[in-house]
N, C-alpha and C positions, 0 to 999 in steps of 0.2 A: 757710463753705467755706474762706476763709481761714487760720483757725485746723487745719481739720482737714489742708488742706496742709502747714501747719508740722508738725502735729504728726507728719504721715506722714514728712514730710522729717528730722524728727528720730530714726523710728523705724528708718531705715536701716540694716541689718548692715553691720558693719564686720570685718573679719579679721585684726586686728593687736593681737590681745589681749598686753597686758604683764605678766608673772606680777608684778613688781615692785611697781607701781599697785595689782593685786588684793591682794600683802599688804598694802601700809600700809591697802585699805579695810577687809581683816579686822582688823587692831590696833584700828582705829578703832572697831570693835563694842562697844557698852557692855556694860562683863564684868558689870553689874549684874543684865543680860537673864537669866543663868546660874541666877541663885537664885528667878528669876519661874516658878512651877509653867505660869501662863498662857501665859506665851512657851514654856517645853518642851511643853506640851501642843499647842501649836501647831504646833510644828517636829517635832513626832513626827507630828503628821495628814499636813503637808506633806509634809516626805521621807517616809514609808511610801505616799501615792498615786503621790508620781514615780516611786519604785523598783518598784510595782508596774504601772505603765502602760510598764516595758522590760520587767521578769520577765513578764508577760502572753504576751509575744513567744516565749516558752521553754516557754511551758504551767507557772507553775510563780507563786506569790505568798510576803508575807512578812506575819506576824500583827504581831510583834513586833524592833523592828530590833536591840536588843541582844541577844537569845537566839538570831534565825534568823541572825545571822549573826557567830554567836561561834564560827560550826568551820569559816569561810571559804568554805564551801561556794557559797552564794548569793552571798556577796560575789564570788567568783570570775566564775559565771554572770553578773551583777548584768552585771559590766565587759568579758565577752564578747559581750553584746547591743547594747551600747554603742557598743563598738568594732566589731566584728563581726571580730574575731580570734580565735584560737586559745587559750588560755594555756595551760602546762605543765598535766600530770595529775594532778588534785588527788588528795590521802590519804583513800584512803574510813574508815582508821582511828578511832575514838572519845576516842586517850586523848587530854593536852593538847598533847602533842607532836605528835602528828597537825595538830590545829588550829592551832596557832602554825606549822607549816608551811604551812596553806593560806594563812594568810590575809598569811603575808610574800611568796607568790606574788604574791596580789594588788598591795600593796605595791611588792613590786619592778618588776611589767611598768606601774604607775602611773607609778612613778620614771625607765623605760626611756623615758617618751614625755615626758621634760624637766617632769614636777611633782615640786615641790621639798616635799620632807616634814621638817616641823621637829618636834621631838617627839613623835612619832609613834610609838610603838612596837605588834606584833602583840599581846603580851600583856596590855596594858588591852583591847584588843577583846573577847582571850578569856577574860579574868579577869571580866568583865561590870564594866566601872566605868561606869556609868549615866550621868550626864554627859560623862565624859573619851568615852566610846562616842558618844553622839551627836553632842559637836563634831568626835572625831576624823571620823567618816562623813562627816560635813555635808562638814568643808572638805575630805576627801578631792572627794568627789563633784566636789563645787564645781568646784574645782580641774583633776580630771579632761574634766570634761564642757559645761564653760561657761565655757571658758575664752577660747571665742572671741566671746562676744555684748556689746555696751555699745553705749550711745545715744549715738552722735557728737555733740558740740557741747555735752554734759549732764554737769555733775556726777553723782556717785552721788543726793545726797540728792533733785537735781532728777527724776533716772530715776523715783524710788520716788513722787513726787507724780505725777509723768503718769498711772504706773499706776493712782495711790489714788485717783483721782476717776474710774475707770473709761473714761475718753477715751481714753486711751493704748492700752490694749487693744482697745476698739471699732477706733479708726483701723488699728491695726495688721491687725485681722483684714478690715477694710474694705481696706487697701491692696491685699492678695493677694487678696482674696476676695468684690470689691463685691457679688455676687449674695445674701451672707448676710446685709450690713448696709447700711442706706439710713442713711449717718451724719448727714444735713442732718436728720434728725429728733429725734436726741439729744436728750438736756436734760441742760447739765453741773452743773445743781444738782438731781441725783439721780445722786449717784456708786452709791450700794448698785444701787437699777434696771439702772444703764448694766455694772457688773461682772457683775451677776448675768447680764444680757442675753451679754454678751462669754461668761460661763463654759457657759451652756448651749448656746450655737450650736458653741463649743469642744469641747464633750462629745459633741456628734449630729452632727458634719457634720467635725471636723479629726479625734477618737480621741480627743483629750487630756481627761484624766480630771479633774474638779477636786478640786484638792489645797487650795483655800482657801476661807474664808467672805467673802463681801462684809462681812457686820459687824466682822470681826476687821481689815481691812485699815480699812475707815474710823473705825470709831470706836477706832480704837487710836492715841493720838499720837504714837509713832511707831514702823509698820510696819514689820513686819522685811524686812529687807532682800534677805535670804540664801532666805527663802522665795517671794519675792514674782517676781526673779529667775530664779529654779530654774521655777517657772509659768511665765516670759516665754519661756525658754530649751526650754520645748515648742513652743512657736510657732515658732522659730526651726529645728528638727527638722521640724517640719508641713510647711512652705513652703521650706526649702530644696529637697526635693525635688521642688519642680515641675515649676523649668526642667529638672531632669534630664531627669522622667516626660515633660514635651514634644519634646524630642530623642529620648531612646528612642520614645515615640508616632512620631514623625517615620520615625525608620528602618524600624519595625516598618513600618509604613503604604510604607514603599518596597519591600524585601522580599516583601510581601505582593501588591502590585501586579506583580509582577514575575514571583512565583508565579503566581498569578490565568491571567497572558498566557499563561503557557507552557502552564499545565493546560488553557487554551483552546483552545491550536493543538495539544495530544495529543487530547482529544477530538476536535477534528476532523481529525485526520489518522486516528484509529481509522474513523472513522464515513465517510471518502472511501475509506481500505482497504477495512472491511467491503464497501461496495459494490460496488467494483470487483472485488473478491472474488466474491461472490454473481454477479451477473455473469459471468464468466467459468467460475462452480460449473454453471451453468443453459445456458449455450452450447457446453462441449464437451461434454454426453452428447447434445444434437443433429447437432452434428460427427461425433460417432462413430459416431451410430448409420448403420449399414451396410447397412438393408431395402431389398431391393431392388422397383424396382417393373415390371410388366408390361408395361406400354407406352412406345414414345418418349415420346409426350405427357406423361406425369406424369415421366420422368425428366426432360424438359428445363425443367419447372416449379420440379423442385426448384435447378437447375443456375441459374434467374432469381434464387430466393430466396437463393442462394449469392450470387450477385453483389450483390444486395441489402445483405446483409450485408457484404460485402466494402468495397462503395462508401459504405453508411450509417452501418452501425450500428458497425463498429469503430474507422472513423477519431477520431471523438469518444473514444473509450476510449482509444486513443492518447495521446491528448491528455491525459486524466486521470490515465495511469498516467505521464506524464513530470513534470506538473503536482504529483503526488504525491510524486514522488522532492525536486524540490524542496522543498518545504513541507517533508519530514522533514530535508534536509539545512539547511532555515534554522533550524529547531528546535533540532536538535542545537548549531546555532552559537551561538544566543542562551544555551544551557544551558552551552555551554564559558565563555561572556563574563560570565555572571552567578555563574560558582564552581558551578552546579549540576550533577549527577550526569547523565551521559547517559542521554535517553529510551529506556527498553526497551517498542516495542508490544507490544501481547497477543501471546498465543503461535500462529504463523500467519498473522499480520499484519506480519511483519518484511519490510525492502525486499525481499531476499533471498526469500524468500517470495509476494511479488507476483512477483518477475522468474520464479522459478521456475513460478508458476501458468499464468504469460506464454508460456514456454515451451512449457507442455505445449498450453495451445492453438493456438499456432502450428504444432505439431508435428502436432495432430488435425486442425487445418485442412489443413494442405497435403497429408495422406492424404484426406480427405475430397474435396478436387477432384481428387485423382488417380483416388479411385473412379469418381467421378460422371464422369469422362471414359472410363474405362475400360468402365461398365456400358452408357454410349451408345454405347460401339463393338460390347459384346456384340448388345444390342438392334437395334441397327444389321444385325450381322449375322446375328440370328434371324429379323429382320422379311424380309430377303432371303433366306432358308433355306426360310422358311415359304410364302415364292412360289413359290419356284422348286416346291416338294414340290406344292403345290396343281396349278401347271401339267403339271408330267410326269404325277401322278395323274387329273387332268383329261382326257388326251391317252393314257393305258392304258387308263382305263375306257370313253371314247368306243371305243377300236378293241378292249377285250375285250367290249362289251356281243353279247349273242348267240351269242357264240362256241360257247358250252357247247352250248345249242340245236342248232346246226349238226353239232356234233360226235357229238349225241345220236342223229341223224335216222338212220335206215336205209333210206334211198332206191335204196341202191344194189341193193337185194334183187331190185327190177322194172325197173332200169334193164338196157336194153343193153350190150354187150361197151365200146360205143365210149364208153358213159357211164359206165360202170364208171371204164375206162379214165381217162377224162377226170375223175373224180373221185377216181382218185390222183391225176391228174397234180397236180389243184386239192388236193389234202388232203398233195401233198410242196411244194406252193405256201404251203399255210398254214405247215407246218412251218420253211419256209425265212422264213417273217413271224415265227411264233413266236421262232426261233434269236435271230431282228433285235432282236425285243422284251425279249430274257431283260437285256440290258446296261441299258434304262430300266428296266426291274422293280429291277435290283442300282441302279441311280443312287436309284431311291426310298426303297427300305432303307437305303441308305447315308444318304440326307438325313436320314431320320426318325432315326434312331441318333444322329446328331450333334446332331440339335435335343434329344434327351432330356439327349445330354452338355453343352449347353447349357443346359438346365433349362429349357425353352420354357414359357412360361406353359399355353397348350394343347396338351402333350404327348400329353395324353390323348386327344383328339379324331386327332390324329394320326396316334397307334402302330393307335389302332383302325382307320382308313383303312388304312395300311398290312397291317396283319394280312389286312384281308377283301382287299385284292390279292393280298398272301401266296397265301393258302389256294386264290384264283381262280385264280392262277397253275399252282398244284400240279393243282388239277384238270383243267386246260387239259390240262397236260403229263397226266398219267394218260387223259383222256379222247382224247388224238389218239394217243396209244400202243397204244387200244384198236380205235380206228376204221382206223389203218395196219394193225393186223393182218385185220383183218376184210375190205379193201381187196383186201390181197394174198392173200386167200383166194379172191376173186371175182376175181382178175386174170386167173386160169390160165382164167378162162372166156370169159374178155373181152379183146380183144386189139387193137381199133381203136384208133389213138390221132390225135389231128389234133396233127401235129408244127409247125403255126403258131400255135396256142391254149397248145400247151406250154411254146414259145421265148415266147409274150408273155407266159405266166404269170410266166414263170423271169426274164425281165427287167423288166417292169413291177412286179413286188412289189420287189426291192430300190430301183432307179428310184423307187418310190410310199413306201419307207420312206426313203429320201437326202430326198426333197423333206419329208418329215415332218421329219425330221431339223434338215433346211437352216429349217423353218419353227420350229421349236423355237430354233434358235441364233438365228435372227434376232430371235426375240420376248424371249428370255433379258433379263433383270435384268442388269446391272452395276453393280457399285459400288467407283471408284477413288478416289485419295487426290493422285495425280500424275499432271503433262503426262507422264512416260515410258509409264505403264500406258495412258494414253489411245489414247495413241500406236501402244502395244502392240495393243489392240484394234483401234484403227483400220486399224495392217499389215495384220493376223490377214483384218479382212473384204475387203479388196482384193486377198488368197488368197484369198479366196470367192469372189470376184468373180472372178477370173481364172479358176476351174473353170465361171462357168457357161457358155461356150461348148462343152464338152466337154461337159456335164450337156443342153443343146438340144440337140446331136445325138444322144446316147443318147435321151431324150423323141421324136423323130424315127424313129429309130430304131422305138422301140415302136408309135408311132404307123402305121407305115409297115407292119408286122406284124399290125396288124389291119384296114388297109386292103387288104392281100394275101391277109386270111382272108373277107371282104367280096367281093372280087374273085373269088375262086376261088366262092363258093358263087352270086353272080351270072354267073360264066360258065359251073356249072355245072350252074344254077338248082334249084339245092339247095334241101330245101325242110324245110329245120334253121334252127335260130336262130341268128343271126349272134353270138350270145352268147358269150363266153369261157366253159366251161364249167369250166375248170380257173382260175379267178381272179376272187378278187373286186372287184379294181381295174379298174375300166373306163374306157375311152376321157376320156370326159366327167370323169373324176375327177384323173385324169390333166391334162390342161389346166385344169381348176378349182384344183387343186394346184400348176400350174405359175405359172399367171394372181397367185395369192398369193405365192407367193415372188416372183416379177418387181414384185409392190405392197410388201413387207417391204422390201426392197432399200433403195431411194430413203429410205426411214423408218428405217431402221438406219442408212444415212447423215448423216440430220439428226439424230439421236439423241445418234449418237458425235460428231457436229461441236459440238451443242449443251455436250455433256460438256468436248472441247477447250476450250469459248469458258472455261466455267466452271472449268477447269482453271488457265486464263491469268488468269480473274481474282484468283484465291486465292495463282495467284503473285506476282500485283502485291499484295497484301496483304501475305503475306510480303515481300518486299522494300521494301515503307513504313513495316515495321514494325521489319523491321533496319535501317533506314537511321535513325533516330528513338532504337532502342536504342541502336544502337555510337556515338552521341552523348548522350545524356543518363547511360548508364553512365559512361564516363570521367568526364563532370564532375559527377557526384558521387564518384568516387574523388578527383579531383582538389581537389572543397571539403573534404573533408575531411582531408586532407592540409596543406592550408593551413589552417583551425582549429586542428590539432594544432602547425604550427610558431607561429603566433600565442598561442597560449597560453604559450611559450614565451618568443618574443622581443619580444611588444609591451614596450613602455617607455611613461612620462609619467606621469602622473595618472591615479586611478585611475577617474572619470570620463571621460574622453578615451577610455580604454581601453573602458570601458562601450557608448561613443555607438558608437564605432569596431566594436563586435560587435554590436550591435543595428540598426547600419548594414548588415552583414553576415548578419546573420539576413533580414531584410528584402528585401535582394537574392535569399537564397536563396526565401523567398517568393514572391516576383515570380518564380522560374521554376517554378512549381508547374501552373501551364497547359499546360508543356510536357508535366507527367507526368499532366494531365488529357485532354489531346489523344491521350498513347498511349496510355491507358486506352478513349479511344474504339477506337482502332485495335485494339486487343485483344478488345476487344467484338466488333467485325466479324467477327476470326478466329475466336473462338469461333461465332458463328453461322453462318458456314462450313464447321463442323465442319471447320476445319484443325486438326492436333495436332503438327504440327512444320514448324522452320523451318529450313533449314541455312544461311539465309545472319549468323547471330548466334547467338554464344554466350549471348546475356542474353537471361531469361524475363522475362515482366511480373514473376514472383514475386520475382525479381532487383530490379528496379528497387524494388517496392514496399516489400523489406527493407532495401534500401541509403538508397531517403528518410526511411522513417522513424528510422533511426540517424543519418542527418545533421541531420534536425531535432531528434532528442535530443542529439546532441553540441553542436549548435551554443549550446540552451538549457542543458545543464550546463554550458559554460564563462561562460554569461553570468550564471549562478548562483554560479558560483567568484566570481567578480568582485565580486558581490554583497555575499558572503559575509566578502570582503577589504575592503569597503568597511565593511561593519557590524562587523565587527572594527575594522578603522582607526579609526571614531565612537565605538564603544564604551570603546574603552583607551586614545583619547587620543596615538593615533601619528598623525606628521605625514605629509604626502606622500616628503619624503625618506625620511625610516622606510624607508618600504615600499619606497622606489626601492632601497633599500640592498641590503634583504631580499630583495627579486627579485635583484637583481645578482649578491647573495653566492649565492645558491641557483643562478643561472643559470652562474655560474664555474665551481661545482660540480659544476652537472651534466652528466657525461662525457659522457653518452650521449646530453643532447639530446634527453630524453623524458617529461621531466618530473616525474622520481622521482630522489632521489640513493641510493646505498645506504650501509651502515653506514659504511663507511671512507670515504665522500665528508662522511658529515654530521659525522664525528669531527674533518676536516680543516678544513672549514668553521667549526667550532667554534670548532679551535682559534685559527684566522685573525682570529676573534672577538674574541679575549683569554679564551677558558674554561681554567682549568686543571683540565684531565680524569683522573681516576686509572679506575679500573674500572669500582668500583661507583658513582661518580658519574655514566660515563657509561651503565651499566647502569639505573639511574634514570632518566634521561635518554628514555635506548630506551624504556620503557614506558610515559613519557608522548606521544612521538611517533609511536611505530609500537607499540601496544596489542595489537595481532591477531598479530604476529611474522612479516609478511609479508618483516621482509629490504629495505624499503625506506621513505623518507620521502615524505613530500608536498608541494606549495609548502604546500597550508594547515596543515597538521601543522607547517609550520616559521613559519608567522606566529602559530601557537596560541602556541607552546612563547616565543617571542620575547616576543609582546605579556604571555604569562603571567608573564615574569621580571619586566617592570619596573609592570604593573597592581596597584590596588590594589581588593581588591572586600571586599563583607561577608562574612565568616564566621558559620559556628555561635555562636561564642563570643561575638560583639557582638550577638549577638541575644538571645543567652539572656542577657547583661550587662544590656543595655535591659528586657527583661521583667523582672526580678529589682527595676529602679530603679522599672517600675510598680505592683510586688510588695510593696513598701517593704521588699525582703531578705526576705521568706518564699519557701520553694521551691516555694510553690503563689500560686495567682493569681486571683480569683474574678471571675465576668461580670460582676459590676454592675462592677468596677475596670475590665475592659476598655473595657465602655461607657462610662464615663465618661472615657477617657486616648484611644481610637480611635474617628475615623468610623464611624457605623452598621454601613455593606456591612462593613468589615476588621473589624470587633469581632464579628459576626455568622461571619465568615470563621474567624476564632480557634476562639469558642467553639461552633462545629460539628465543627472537626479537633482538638481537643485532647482528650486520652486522660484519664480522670480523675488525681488525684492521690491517691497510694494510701503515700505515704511518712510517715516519722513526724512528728506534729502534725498530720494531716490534719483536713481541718473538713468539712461536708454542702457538695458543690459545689464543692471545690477541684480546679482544673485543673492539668496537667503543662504547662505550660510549657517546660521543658527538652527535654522527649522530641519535643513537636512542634517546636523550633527545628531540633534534631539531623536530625531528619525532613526537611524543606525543605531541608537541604545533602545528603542521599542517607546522614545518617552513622546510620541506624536501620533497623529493618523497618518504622515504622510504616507 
């Protein structure tokens, strides 16, 4: 182990090649070598496998070195591979002049890079002088290309023994490469073994071709030199490029991670969009939909689900869609600080695009609860239409039943003059009931008309009630048109009349239709909304009430007329029926009718007081619920107001500033009870069915738009912040920095609102030390304000700041590093990935890389270049 340390230690690259040194070892070359066929035949194997293990690289070999490269052609190429430079454009010409200019090209850009060429001239190359060609190539080469390699500490003759015993080489390839050679195994008395071993691991596992025989190095006593070297000098090509390929690995592998994050948080910024998308796709066609339904009960069902939704399901959405704005504004941030392109979501997925979908639901929603209040006010008053039609229908039909009958009957044919008589008086008594009744028949048609104009769920059952009244009506009327004639045809024969059955007809039928009347208004529906209407009613029946003293003595009155007609046929022992013969309201009806309204009374009283109590109480709702508004509205005006100068004027660290706002979110948190307590209070009023409040201008819908933009403002400034701090870590600005960059921004800005405009940030600039001409600062403009809105930003002006003095990776160092693990081919194949990158990033690569389609292309060559350009935003891929 010992030995093979030495000898690794001897095998050292060094880089301080002396051209001086290298001549005197060429002098020292036994010019004897020159006439040995053996040694030329050697040196022609040698150099034709080096120069074709660079020509390989170009697609392109050489059979013969004095022919193929007697028109410079190759030789040119040869020293382009080499170097990996350009040379001038060679003479595609054939004659000698052509070729004596290529190959002085070569010559010359040799000469450009400080190799000193002594008699050397282009036309032995192309005159083909066979040895003068060989040596001239050889020490060209030499010269050119190995000019930097020798074993520190070693003579030349000692370098050439390390080699010849095959140690030299093993160790060497052991140094860089222990996994190919297990050197404590060696045996250094079998040099041919230990070369031959060193040249085939060279050939399968470095590229390097073998250009020598183990027998020709050992049994030759003494190995060339010039050959044996130009072999060591590929080893020294192999393994320089390691430490490269592990730096470039290195950056790649950072890059790549870097990617990896970003394509992470676009995926899931899609797939939280999507959602909250869909979502909101599937909730306004329930918003909007407008069917109405038949009953209170299923309206104030739907009116729970509403709330449901309100209290449940959207506050979390809320939360997602501000949650969201975030996430894409960190995104964005991390892609400005990495050099990367800003993210564009799918199409319809943009913030813009959420806020707008946002909109249009809030927009469906807040029509949707104005329905659903509007249709329980319809319902509300159909279901009260539809009483009222029933009762007055109710109360016609009871007093038209039989009518017809009565009206039919020809009694009067066999009756006497006096009954005649007595059944106009009764048949101008119906008439005068009739007359009474024609105003409720019009209040019925009128109800039923309105309920149609309503669209009463049972219209139909209705119109049909109505109609058979109709029609009952019409016949009434036709049938007592026909009996008054027939009446007054038998009058002129009939003449008796009892003038107290006539005065009690004449005043008990209206008297009997006022107390029908008074029994209808007292039984009456109402439905108020305020203590004034309450109020209103309640006057209304203490007018009622003040008539009925006037209404008992009329009743008295009637009364008093049939105990006169009672009177008279008992004093005159009459021996007729005490019977009103001209009415069909009698005595007993009369006071049963009376008896009823004197029982409504008392009940219409506790009715309308009950209505009072609940009038009182809906006004103290409303006033708990303004008292609660006109305080929790202003302060939220007022934190918000304060957010906005804070964002402004905080000062310190940019942590301080952090805690300081998240202290302040917090607080506003902690008063979220408050807007949980009105939310009850709101609840109340709606089951109240109260729909307006005058003592506050703020609706619940007020309060619930105003919290939720205060809890977003408060989270987007604390995301600015964020935002400013993962900038500040990123690019390496100190706290000052930033104290500066607010300051300068805060002098700037006039307005105090946290925008400067063009002429603030040109001032600003220049306050800077920028010297601005137009198009500089038109440049400028479109890295800070991109959209041409006409104003700057605080972060727009920490982007543009930390941009000037950051250092990030580019396209161009990336594609530099892939190219060092390429070994300079414009293509790059997997197995090099995998073997230069971790598994995930080599796997990473060669999934995103496009193939390689350029000229040289080989089965499974990748673009490299197009996918670097790609990761900086500079392609379509």
């Amino acid at each position: 182990m010992n030995s093979m340390n030495q000898i690794e230690t001897n095998m050292q690259y060094t880089y301080n090649y002396e051209e001086d040194e290298y001549m005197t070892q060429e002098e020292e070359w036994d010019r004897d070598l020159l006439l040995d066929p053996a040694w030329e035949k050697q040196q022609r194997k040698t150099f034709t496998a080096w120069c074709n293990s660079h020509l390989r690289k170009a697609g392109t070999q050489i059979e013969n070195i004095e022919e193929d490269f007697r028109n410079g052609l190759k030789l040119m190429l040869l020293l382009e591979v080499i170097s990996g430079e350009r040379l001038p454009k060679p003479d595609r010409g054939k004659m000698r002049f052509h070729k004596i200019a290529n190959v002085n090209k070569a010559l010359d850009y040799i000469a450009s890079k400080g190799v000193k060429l002594v008699s050397i001239g282009a036309e032995e190359i192309v005159d083909g002088n066979v040895k003068m060609t060989l040596g001239m190539i050889w020490t060209i080469i030499l010269r050119f290309a190995i000019q930097d390699i020798s074993v520190e500490g070693k003579s030349n003759s000692t370098n050439v023994k390390l080699y010849a015993n095959g140690l030299g080489l093993c160790a060497l390839i052991h140094r860089h490469r222990p996994d190919l050679i297990d050197y404590s195994k060696l045996n250094k008395d079998d040099p041919i073994g230990n070369i031959n071993l060193a040249m085939e691991i060279a050939e399968k596992h470095l590229d390097i071709p073998k250009m020598l025989d183990a027998e020709d190095i050992v049994n030759t006593p003494k190995p060339d030199e010039r050959a044996i070297m130009t072999y060591v000098s590929c080893f020294y090509h192999a393994f320089a490029g390691a430490e490269q390929a592990e730096t470039a690995a290195n950056r790649i592998c950072k890059v790549l991670a870097v990617n990896q994050e970003n394509e992470r948080l676009m995926e899931e910024y899609e797939r939280l969009a999507s959602e909250l998308l869909e979502w909101i796709r599937r909730t306004i066609p329930w918003l909007e939909n407008r069917t109405p339904e038949k009953t209170m009960q299923a309206m104030q069902k739907k009116l729970e689900d509403f709330r449901d939704y309100r209290r449940k399901h959207k506050p979390p959405k809320v939360q997602e869609k501000c949650q969201l704005e975030i996430n894409f504004n960190t995104l964005q941030t991390k892609l400005r600080i990495s050099n990367r392109p800003a993210f564009m979501p799918s199409e319809g997925k943009m913030v813009s695009d959420i806020a707008g979908a946002w909109q249009r639901l809030e927009q469906a929603e807040k029509g949707y609860e104005e329905w659903l209040l509007n249709e329980i006010r319809r319902l509300e008053r159909l279901e009260h239409l539809a009483e009222k039609f029933r009762q007055k229908a109710s109360t016609h039909e009871q007093w038209a039943y039989g009518k017809e009958q009565i009206l039919l009957q020809k009694d009067y044919e066999s009756a006497s003059l006096t009954e005649v008589r007595a059944m106009l008086r009764k048949h101008e008594a119906f008439e005068s009931d009739l007359a009474a009744h024609q105003d409720r028949v019009e209040q019925i048609a009128a109800i039923a008309q309105e309920l149609n104009e309503l669209d009463y769920h049972d219209a139909a059952s209705v119109n049909d009630r109505c109609q058979k009244i109709c029609d009952q009506w019409d016949s009434l009327g036709t049938l007592t048109q026909k009996r008054r004639e027939a009446l007054e045809r038998t009058e002129k024969l009939l003449e008796t009349i009892d003038q107290l059955h006539l005065e009690f007809a004449k005043r008990a039928a209206p008297f009997n239709n006022w107390m029908e009347g008074a029994m209808e208004d007292l039984q009456d529906m109402f439905i108020v909304h305020s203590i004034e209407e309450i109020q209103s009613l309640i006057s209304a029946h203490d007018q009622f009430k003040a008539t009925l003293p006037e209404a008992d003595g009329e009743r008295q009155a009637i009364l008093s007329i049939q105990n006169e007609v009672e009177k008279v046929i008992q004093s005159y022992s009459m021996r007729i029926s005490a019977s009103n013969p001209y009415s069909t309201v009698t005595v007993e009806e009369i006071r049963t009718k009376w008896e009823k309204v004197k029982q409504l009374v008392p009940q219409r009283d506790q009715s309308l007081q009950e209505e009072l109590a609940r009038q009182h109480a809906n006004e103290r709702l409303r006033r708990q619920f303004a008292a609660q508004a006109n305080v929790i509205g202003p302060w939220i005006q007022t934190k918000m107001e304060e957010i906005a100068r804070s964002s402004i004027e905080m000062t310190g660290p940019l942590e301080d500033q952090m805690n300081q706002l998240k202290q302040y979110e917090q607080n506003i948190i902690n008063y979220k009870h408050n807007i949980d307590k009105l939310e009850g209070d709101h609840q109340l009023i709606q089951e109240a069915l109260v729909f307006d409040n005058k003592h506050t201008n703020y609706t619940m819908e007020h309060i619930r738009v105003g919290w939720e933009l205060l809890l977003t403002t408060i989270a987007r400034t604390i995301n600015e912040v964020e935002t400013q701090i993962l900038t500040r870590d990123a690019k390496g600005i100190t706290q000052e920095q930033m104290n500066d960059f607010r300051a300068s921004f805060n002098h700037f800005d006039r307005r105090k609102n946290g925008l400067m405009d063009h002429d603030d940030f040109r001032a600003c600039l220049i306050s800077m030390g920028y010297d601005l001409g137009e198009a500089e600062f038109a440049r400028i403009m479109t890295l800070v304000d991109p959209n041409g809105q006409g104003t700057v930003t605080f972060q727009s002006f920490i982007d543009f700041m930390t941009r000037e003095t950051a250092d990030t990776d580019t396209a161009e160092q990336v594609i530099a590093s892939f190219r060092i693990l390429a070994s300079d081919k414009p293509y790059i194949l997997a197995d090099e990935l995998r073997r230069e990158l971790p598994p995930e990033q080599a796997q990473y690569c060669i999934k995103r890389m496009p193939p390689y389609t350029g000229p040289g292309s080989v089965p499974g060559a990748l673009d490299y270049t197009s996918f670097s350009s790609a990761l900086y935003g500079e392609s379509d891929l």
